[in-house]
N, CA and C atoms of all chains as a GROMACS GRO file, in nm:
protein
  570
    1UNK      N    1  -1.322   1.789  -1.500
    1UNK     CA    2  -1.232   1.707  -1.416
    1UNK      C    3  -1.246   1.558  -1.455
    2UNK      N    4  -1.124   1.506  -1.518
    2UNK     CA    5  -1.124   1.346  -1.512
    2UNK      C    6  -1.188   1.307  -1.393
    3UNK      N    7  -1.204   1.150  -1.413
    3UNK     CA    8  -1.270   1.035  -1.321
    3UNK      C    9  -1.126   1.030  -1.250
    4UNK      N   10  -1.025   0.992  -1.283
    4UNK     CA   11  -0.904   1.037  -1.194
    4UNK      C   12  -0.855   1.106  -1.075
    5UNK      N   13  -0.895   1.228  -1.140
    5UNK     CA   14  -0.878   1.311  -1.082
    5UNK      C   15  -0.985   1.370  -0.958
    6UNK      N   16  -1.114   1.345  -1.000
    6UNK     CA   17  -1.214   1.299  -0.926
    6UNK      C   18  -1.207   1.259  -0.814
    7UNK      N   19  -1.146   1.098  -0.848
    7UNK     CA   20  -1.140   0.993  -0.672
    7UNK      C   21  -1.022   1.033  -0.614
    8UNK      N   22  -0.923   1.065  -0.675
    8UNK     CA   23  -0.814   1.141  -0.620
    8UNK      C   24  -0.863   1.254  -0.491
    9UNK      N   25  -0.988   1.380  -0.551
    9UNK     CA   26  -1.046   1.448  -0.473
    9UNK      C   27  -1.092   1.391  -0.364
   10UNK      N   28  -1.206   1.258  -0.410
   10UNK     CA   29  -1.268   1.193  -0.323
   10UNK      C   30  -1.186   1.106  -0.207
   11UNK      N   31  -1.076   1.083  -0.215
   11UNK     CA   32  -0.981   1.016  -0.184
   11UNK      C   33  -0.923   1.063  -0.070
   12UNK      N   34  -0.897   1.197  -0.080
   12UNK     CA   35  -0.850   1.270   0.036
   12UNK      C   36  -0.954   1.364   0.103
   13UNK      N   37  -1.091   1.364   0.030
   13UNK     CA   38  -1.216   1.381   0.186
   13UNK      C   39  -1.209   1.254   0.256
   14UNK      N   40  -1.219   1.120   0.202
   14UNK     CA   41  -1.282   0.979   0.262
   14UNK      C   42  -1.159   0.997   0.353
   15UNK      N   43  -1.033   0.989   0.345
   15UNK     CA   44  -0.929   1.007   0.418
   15UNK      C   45  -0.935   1.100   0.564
   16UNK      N   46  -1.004   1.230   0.574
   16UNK     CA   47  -0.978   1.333   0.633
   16UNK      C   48  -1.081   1.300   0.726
   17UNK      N   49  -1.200   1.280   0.655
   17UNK     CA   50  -1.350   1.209   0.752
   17UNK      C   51  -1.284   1.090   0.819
   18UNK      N   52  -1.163   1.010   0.737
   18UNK     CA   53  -1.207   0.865   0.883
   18UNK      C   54  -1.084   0.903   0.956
   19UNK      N   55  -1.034   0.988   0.931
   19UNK     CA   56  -0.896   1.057   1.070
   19UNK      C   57  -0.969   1.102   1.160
   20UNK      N   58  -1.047   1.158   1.096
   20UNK     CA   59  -1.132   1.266   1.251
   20UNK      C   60  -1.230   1.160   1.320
   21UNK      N   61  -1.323   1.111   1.214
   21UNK     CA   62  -1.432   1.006   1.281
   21UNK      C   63  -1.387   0.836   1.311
   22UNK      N   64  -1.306   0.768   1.241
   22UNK     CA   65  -1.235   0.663   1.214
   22UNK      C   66  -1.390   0.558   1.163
   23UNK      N   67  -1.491   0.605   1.148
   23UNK     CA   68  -1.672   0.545   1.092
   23UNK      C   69  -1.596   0.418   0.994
   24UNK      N   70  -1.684   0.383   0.976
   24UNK     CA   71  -1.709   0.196   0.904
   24UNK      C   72  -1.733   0.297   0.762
   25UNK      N   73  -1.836   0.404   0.736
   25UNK     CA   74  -1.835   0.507   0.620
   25UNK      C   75  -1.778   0.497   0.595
   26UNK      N   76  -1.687   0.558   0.636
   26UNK     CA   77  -1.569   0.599   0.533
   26UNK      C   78  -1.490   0.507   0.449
   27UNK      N   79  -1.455   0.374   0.586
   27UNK     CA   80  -1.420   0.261   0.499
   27UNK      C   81  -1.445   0.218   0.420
   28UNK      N   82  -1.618   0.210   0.402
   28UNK     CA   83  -1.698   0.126   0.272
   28UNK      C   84  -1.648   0.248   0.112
   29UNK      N   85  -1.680   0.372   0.165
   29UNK     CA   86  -1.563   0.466   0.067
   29UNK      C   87  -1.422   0.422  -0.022
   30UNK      N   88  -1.371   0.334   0.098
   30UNK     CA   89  -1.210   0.325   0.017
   30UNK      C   90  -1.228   0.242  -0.045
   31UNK      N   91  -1.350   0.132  -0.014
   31UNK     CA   92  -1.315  -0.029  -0.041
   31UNK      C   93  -1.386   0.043  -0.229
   32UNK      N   94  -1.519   0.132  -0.242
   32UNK     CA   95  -1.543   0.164  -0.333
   32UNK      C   96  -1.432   0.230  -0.451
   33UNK      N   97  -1.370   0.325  -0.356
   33UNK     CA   98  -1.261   0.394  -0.457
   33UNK      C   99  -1.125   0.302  -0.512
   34UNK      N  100  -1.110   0.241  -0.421
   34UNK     CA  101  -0.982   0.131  -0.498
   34UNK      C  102  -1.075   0.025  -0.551
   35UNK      N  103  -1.210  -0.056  -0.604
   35UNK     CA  104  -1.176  -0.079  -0.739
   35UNK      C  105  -1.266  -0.017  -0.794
   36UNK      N  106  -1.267   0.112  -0.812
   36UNK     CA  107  -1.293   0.203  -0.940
   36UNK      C  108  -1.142   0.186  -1.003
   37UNK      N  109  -1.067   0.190  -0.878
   37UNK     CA  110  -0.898   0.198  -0.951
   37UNK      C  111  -0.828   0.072  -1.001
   38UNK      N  112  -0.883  -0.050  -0.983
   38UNK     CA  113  -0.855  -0.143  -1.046
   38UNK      C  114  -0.922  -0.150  -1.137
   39UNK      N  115  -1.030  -0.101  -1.193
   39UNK     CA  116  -1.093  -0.096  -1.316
   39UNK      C  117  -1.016  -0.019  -1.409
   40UNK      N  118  -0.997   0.109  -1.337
   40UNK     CA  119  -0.939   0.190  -1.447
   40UNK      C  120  -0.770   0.123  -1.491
   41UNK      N  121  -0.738   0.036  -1.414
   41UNK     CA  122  -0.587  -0.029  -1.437
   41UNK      C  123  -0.470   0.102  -1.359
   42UNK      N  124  -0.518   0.121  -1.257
   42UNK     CA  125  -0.469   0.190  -1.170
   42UNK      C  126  -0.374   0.121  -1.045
   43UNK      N  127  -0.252   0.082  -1.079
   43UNK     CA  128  -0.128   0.014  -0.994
   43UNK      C  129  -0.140   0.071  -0.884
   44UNK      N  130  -0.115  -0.051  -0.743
   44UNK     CA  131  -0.127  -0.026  -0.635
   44UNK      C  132  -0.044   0.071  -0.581
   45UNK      N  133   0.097   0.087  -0.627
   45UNK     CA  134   0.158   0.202  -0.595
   45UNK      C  135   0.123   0.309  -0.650
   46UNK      N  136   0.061   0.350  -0.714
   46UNK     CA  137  -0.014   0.501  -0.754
   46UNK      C  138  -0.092   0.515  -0.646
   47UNK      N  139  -0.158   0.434  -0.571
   47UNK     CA  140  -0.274   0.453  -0.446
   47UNK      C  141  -0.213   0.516  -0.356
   48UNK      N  142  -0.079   0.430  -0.276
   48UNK     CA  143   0.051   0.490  -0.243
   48UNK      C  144   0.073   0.630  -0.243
   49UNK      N  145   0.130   0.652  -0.361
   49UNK     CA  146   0.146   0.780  -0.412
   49UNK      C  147   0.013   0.887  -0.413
   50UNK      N  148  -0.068   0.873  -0.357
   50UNK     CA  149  -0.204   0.957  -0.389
   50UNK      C  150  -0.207   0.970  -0.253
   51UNK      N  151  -0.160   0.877  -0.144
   51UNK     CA  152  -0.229   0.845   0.022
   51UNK      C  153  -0.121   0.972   0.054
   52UNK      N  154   0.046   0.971  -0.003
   52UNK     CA  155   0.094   1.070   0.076
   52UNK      C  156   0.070   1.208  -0.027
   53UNK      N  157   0.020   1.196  -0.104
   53UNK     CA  158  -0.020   1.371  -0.171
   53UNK      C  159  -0.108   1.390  -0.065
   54UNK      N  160  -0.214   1.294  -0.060
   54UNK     CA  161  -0.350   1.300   0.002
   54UNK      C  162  -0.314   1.457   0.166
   55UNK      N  163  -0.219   1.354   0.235
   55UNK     CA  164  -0.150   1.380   0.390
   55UNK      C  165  -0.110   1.467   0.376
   56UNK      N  166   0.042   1.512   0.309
   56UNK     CA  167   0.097   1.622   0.254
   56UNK      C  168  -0.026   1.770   0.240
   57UNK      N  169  -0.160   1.722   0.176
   57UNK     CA  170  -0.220   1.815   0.176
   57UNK      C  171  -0.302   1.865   0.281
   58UNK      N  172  -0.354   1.742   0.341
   58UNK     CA  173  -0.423   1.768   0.472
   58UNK      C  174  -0.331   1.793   0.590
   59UNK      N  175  -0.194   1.756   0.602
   59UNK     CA  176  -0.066   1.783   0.693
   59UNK      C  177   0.014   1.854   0.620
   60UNK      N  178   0.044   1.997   0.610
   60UNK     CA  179   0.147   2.040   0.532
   60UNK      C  180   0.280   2.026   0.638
   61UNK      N  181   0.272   1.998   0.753
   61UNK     CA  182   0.374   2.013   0.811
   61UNK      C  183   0.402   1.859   0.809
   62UNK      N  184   0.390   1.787   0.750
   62UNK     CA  185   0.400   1.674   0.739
   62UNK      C  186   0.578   1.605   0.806
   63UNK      N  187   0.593   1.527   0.867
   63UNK     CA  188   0.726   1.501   0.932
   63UNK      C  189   0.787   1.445   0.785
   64UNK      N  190   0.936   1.484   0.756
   64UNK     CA  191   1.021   1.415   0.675
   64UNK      C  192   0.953   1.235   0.679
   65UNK      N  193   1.009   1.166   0.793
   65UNK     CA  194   1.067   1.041   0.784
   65UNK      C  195   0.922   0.972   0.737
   66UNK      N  196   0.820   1.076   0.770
   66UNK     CA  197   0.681   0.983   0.753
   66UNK      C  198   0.612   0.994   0.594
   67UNK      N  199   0.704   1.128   0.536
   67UNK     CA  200   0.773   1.078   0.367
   67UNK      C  201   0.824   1.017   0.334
   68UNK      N  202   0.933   0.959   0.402
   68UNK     CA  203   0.994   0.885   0.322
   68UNK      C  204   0.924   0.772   0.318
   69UNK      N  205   0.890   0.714   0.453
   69UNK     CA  206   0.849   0.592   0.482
   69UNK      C  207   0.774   0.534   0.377
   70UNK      N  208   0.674   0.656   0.358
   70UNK     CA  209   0.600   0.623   0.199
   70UNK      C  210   0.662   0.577   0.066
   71UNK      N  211   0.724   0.684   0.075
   71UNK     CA  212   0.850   0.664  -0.046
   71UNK      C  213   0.891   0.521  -0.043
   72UNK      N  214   0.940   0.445   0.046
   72UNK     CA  215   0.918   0.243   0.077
   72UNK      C  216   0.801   0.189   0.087
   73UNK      N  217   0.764   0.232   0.133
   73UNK     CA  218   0.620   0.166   0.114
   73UNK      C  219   0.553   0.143  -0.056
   74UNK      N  220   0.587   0.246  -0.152
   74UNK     CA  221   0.545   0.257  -0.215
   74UNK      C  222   0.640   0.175  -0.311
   75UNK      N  223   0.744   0.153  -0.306
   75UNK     CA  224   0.837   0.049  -0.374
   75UNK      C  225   0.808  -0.074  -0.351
   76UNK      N  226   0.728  -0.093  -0.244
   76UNK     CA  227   0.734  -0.284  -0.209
   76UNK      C  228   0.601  -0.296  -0.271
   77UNK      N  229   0.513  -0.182  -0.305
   77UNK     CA  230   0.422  -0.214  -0.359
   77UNK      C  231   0.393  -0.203  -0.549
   78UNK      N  232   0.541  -0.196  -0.583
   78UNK     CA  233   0.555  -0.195  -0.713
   78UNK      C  234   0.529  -0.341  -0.772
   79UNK      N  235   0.597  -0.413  -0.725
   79UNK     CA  236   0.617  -0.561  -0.726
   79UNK      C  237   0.504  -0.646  -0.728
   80UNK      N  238   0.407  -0.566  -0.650
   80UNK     CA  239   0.219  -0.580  -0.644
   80UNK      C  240   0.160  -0.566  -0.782
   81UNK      N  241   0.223  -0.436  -0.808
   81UNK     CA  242   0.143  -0.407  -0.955
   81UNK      C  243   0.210  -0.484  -1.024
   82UNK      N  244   0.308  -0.526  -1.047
   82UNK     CA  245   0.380  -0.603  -1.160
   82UNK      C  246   0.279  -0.707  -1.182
   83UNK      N  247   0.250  -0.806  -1.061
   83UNK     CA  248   0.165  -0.864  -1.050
   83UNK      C  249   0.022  -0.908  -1.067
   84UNK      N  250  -0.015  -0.785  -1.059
   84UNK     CA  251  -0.159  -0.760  -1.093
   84UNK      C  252  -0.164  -0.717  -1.233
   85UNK      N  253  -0.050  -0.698  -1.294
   85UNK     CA  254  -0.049  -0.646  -1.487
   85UNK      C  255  -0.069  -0.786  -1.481
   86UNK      N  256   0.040  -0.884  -1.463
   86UNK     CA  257   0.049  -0.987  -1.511
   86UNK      C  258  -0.099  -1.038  -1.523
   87UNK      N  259  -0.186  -1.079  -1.415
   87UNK     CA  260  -0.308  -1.072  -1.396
   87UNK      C  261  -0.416  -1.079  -1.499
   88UNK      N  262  -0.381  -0.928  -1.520
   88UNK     CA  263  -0.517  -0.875  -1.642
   88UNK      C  264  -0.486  -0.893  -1.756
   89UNK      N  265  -0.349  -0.971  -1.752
   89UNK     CA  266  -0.301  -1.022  -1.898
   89UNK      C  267  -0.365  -1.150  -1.965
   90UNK      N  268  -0.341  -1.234  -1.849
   90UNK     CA  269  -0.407  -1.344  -1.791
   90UNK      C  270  -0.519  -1.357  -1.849
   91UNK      N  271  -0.645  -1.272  -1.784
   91UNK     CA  272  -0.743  -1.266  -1.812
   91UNK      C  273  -0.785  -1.169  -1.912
   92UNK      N  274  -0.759  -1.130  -2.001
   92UNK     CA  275  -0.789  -1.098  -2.099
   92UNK      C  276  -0.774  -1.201  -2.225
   93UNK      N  277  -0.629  -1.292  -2.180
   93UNK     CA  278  -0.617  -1.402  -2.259
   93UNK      C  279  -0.763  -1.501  -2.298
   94UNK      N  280  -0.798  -1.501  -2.133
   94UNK     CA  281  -0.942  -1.616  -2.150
   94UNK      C  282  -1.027  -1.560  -2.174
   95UNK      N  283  -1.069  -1.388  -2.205
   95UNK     CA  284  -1.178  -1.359  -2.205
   95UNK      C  285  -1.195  -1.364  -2.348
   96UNK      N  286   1.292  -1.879   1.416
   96UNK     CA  287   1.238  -1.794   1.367
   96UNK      C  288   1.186  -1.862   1.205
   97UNK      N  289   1.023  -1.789   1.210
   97UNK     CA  290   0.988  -1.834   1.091
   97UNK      C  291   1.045  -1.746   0.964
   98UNK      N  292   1.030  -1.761   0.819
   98UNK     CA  293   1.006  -1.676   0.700
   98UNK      C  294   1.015  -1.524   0.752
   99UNK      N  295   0.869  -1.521   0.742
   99UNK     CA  296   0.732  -1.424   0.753
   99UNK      C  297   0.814  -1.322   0.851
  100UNK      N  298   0.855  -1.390   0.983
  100UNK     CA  299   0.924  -1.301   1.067
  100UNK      C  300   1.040  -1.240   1.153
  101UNK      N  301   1.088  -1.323   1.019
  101UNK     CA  302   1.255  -1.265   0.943
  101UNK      C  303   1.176  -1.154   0.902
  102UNK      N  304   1.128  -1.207   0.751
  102UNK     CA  305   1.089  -1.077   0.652
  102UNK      C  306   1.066  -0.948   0.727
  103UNK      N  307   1.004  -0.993   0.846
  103UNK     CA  308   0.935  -0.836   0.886
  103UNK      C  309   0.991  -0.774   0.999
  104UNK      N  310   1.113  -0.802   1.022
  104UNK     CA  311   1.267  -0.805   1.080
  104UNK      C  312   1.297  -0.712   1.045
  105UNK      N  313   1.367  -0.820   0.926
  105UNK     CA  314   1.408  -0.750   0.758
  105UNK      C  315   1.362  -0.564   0.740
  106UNK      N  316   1.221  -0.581   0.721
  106UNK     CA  317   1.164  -0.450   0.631
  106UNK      C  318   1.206  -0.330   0.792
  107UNK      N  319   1.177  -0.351   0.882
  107UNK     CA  320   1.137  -0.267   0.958
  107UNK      C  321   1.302  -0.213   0.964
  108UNK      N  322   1.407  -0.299   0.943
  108UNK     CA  323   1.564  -0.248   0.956
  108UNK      C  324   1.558  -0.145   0.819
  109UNK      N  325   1.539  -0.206   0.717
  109UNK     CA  326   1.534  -0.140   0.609
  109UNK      C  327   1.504  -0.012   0.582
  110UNK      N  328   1.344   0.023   0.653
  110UNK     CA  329   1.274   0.129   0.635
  110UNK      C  330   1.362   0.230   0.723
  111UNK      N  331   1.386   0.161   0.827
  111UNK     CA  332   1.456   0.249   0.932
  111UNK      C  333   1.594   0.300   0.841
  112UNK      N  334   1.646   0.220   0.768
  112UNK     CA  335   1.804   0.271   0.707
  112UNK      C  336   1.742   0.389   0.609
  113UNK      N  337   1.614   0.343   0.534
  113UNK     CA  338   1.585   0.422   0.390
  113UNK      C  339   1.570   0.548   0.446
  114UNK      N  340   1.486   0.581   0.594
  114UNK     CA  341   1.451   0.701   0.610
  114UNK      C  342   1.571   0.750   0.705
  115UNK      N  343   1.670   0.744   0.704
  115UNK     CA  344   1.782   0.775   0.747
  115UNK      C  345   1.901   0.838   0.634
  116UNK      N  346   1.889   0.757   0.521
  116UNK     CA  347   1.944   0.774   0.438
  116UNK      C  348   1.884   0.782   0.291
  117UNK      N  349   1.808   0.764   0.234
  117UNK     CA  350   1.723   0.720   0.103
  117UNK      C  351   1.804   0.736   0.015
  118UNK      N  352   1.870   0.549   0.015
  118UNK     CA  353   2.002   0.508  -0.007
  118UNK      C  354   1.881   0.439  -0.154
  119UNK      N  355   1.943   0.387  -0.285
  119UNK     CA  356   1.882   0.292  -0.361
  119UNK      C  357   1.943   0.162  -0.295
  120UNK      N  358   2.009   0.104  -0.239
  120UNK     CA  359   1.995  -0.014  -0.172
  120UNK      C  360   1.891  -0.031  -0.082
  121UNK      N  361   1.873   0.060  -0.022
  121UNK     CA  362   1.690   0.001   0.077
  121UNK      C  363   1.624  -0.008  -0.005
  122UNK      N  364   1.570   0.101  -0.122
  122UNK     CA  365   1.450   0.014  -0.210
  122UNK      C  366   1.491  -0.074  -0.261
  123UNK      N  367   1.626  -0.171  -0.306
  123UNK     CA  368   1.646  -0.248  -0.402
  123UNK      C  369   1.606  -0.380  -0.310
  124UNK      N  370   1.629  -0.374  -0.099
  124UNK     CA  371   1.610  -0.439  -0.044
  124UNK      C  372   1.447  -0.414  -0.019
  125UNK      N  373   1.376  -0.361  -0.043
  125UNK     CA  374   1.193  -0.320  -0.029
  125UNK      C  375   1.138  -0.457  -0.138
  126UNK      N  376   1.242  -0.377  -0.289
  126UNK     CA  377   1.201  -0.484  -0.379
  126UNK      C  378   1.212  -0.655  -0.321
  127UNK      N  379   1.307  -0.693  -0.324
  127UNK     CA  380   1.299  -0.803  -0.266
  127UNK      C  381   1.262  -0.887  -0.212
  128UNK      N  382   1.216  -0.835  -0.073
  128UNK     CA  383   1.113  -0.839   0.012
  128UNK      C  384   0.973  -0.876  -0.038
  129UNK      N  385   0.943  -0.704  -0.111
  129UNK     CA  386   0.815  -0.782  -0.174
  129UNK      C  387   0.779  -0.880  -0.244
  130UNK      N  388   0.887  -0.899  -0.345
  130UNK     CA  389   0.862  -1.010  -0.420
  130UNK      C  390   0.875  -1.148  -0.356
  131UNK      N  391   0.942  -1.172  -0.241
  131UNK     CA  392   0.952  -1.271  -0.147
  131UNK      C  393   0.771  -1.299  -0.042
  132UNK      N  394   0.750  -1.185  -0.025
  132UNK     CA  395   0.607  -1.193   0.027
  132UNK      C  396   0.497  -1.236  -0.123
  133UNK      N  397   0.484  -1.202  -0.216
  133UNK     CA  398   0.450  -1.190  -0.320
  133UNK      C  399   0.408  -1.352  -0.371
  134UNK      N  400   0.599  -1.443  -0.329
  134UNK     CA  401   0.587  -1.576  -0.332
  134UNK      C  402   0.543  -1.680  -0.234
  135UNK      N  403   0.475  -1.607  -0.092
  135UNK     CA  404   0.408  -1.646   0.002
  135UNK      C  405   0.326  -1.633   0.001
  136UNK      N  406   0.234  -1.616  -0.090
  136UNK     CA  407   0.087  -1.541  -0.090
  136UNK      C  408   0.069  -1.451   0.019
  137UNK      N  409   0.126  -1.370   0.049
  137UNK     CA  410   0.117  -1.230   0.161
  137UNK      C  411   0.044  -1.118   0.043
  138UNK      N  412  -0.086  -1.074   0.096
  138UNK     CA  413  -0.150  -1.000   0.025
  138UNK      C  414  -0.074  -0.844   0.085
  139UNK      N  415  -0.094  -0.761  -0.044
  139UNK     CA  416  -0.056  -0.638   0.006
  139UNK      C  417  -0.096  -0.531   0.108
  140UNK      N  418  -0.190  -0.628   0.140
  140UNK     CA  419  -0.275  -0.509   0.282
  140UNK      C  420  -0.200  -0.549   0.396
  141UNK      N  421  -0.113  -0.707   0.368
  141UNK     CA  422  -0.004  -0.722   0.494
  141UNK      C  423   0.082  -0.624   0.479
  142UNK      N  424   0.126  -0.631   0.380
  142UNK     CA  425   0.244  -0.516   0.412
  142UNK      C  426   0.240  -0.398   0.448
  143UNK      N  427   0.091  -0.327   0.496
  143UNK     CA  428   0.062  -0.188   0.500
  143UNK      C  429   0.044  -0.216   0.631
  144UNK      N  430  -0.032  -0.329   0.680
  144UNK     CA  431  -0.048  -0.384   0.802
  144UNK      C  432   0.134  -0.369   0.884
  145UNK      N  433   0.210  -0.391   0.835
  145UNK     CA  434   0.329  -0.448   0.880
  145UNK      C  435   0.426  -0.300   0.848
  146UNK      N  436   0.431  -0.263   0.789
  146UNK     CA  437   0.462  -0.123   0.758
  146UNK      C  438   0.420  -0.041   0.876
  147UNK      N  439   0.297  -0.037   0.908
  147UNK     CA  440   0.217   0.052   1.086
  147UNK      C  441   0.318   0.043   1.146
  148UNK      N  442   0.299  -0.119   1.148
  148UNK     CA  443   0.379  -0.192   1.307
  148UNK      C  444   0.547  -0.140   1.300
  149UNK      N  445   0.624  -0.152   1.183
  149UNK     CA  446   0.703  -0.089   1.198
  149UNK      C  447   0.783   0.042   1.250
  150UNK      N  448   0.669   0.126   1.161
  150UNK     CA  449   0.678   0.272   1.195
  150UNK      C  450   0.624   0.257   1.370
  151UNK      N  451   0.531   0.214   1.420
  151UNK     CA  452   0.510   0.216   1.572
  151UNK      C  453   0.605   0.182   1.631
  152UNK      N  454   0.725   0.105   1.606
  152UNK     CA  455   0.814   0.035   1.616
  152UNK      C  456   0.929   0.164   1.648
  153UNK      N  457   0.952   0.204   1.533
  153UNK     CA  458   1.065   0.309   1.511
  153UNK      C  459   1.008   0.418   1.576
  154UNK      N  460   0.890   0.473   1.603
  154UNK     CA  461   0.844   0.622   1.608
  154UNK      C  462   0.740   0.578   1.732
  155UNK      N  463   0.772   0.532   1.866
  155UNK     CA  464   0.652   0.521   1.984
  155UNK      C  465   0.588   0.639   1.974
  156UNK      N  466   0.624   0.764   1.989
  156UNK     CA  467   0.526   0.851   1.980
  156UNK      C  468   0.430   0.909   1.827
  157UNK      N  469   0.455   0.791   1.720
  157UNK     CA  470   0.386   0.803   1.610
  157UNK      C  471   0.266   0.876   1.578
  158UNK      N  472   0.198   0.996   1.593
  158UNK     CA  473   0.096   1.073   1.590
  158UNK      C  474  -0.028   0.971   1.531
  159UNK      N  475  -0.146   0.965   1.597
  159UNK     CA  476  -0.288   0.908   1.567
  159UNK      C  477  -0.326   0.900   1.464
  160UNK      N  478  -0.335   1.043   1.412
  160UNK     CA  479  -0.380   1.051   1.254
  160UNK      C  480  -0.295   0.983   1.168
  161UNK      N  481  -0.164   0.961   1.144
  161UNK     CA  482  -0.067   0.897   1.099
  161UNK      C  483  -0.174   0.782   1.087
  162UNK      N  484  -0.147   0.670   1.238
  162UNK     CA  485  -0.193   0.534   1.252
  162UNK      C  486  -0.333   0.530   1.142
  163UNK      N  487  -0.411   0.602   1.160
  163UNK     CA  488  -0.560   0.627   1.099
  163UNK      C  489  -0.524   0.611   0.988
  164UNK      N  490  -0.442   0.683   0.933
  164UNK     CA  491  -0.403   0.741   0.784
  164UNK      C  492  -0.390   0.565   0.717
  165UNK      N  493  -0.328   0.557   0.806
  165UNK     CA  494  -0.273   0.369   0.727
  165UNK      C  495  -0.374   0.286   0.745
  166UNK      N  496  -0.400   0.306   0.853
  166UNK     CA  497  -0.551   0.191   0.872
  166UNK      C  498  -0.645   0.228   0.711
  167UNK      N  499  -0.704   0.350   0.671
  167UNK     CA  500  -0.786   0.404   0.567
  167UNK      C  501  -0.669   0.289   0.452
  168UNK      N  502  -0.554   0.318   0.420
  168UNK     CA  503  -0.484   0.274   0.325
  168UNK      C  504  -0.471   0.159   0.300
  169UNK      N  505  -0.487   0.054   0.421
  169UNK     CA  506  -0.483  -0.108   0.424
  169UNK      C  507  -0.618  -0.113   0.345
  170UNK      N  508  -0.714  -0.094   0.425
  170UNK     CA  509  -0.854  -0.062   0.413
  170UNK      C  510  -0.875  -0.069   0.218
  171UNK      N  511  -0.779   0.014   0.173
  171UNK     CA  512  -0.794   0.026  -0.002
  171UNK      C  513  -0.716  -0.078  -0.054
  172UNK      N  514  -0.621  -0.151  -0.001
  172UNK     CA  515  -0.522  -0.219  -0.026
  172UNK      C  516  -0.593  -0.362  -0.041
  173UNK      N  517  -0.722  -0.383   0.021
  173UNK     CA  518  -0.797  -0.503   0.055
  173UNK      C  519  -0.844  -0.537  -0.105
  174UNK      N  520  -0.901  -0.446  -0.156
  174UNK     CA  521  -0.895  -0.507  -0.305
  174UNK      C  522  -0.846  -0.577  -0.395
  175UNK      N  523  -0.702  -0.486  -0.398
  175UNK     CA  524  -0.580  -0.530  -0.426
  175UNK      C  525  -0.563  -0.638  -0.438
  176UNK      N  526  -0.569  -0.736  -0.293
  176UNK     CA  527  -0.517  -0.847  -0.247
  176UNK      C  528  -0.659  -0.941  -0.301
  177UNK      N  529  -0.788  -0.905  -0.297
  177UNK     CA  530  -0.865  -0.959  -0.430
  177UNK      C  531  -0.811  -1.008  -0.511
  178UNK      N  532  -0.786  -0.914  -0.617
  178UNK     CA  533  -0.772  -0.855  -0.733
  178UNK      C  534  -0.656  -1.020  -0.748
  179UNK      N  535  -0.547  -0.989  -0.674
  179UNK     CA  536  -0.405  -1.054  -0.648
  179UNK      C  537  -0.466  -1.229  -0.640
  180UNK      N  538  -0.538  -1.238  -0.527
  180UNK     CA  539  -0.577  -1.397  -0.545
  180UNK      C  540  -0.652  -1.441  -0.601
  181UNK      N  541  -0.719  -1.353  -0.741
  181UNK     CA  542  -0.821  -1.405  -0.841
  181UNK      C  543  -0.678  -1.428  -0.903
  182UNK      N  544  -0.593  -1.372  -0.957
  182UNK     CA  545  -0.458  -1.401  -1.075
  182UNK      C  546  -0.415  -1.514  -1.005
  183UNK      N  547  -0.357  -1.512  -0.863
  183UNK     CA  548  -0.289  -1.674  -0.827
  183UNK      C  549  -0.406  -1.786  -0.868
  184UNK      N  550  -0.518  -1.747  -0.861
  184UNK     CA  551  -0.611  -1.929  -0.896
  184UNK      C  552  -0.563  -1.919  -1.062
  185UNK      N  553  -0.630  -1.817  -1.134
  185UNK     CA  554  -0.623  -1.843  -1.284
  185UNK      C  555  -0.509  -1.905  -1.319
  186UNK      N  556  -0.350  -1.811  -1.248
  186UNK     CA  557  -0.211  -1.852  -1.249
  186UNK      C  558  -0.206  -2.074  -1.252
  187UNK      N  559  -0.234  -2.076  -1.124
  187UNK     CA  560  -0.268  -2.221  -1.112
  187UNK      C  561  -0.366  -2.294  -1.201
  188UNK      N  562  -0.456  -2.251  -1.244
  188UNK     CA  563  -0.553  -2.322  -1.368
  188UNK      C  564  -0.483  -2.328  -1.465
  189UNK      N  565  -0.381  -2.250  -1.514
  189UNK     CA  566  -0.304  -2.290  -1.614
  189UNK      C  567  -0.208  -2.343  -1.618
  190UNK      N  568  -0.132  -2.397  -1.508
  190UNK     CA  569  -0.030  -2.470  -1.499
  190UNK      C  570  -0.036  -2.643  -1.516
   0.00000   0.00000   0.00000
């Protein structure tokens, strides 16, 4: 199993533990797993996209609109990553 | 009325049209938006922040785990917005 694919796994236990418990744990979890994902050059809307696989899997009955919602959510956060390329462009320049 | 809360006027009409319809004019208006927050220094964990409030907005009886679900997601998004205001200083060092 990729490192990917990995926090992806890990991603939707840390998720499922702080629904049920809502613990400070779990949090220190996400803050770990998103920047493993900025290391790996992992765009904020892929996180997005992983939070509603994540739900979808732990909610299969998941409501439509609270898909879609994602589905926007995950567009305003394209514009993020654009941003954050720009970024590591940036800094790779000075490094 | 300020910017900020227009913008978040704005998104919450939007989201409400996208998940009604998931028209490409709501994301083309998502885009926008973001990139308008983007030029306010609004880190992306606002918009996940503001995204909740919406959906609480549209959906009063919004299920818990939902709310949780996003709280965990801001929670990852906090990097991000790191990540985002290390590029705005460098951005500015080079200007």
């Amino acid at each position: 199993m990729d490192a990917l694919k990995l926090d992806a796994a890990n991603y939707k236990d840390l998720l499922k533990h702080y629904i049920e418990t809502q613990d400070e744990q779990s949090l220190y979890g996400a803050e770990q797993i998103s920047k493993a994902f900025i290391k790996n050059n992992i765009p904020p809307e892929e996180i997005v996209n992983l939070h509603l696989q994540a739900l979808a899997k732990l909610y299969p009955d998941l409501p439509a609109h609270i898909q879609h919602s994602l589905d926007f959510l995950l567009e305003t956060m394209i514009s993020y990553g654009l941003a954050h390329k720009e970024y590591q462009t940036l800094r790779e320049q000075q490094l």
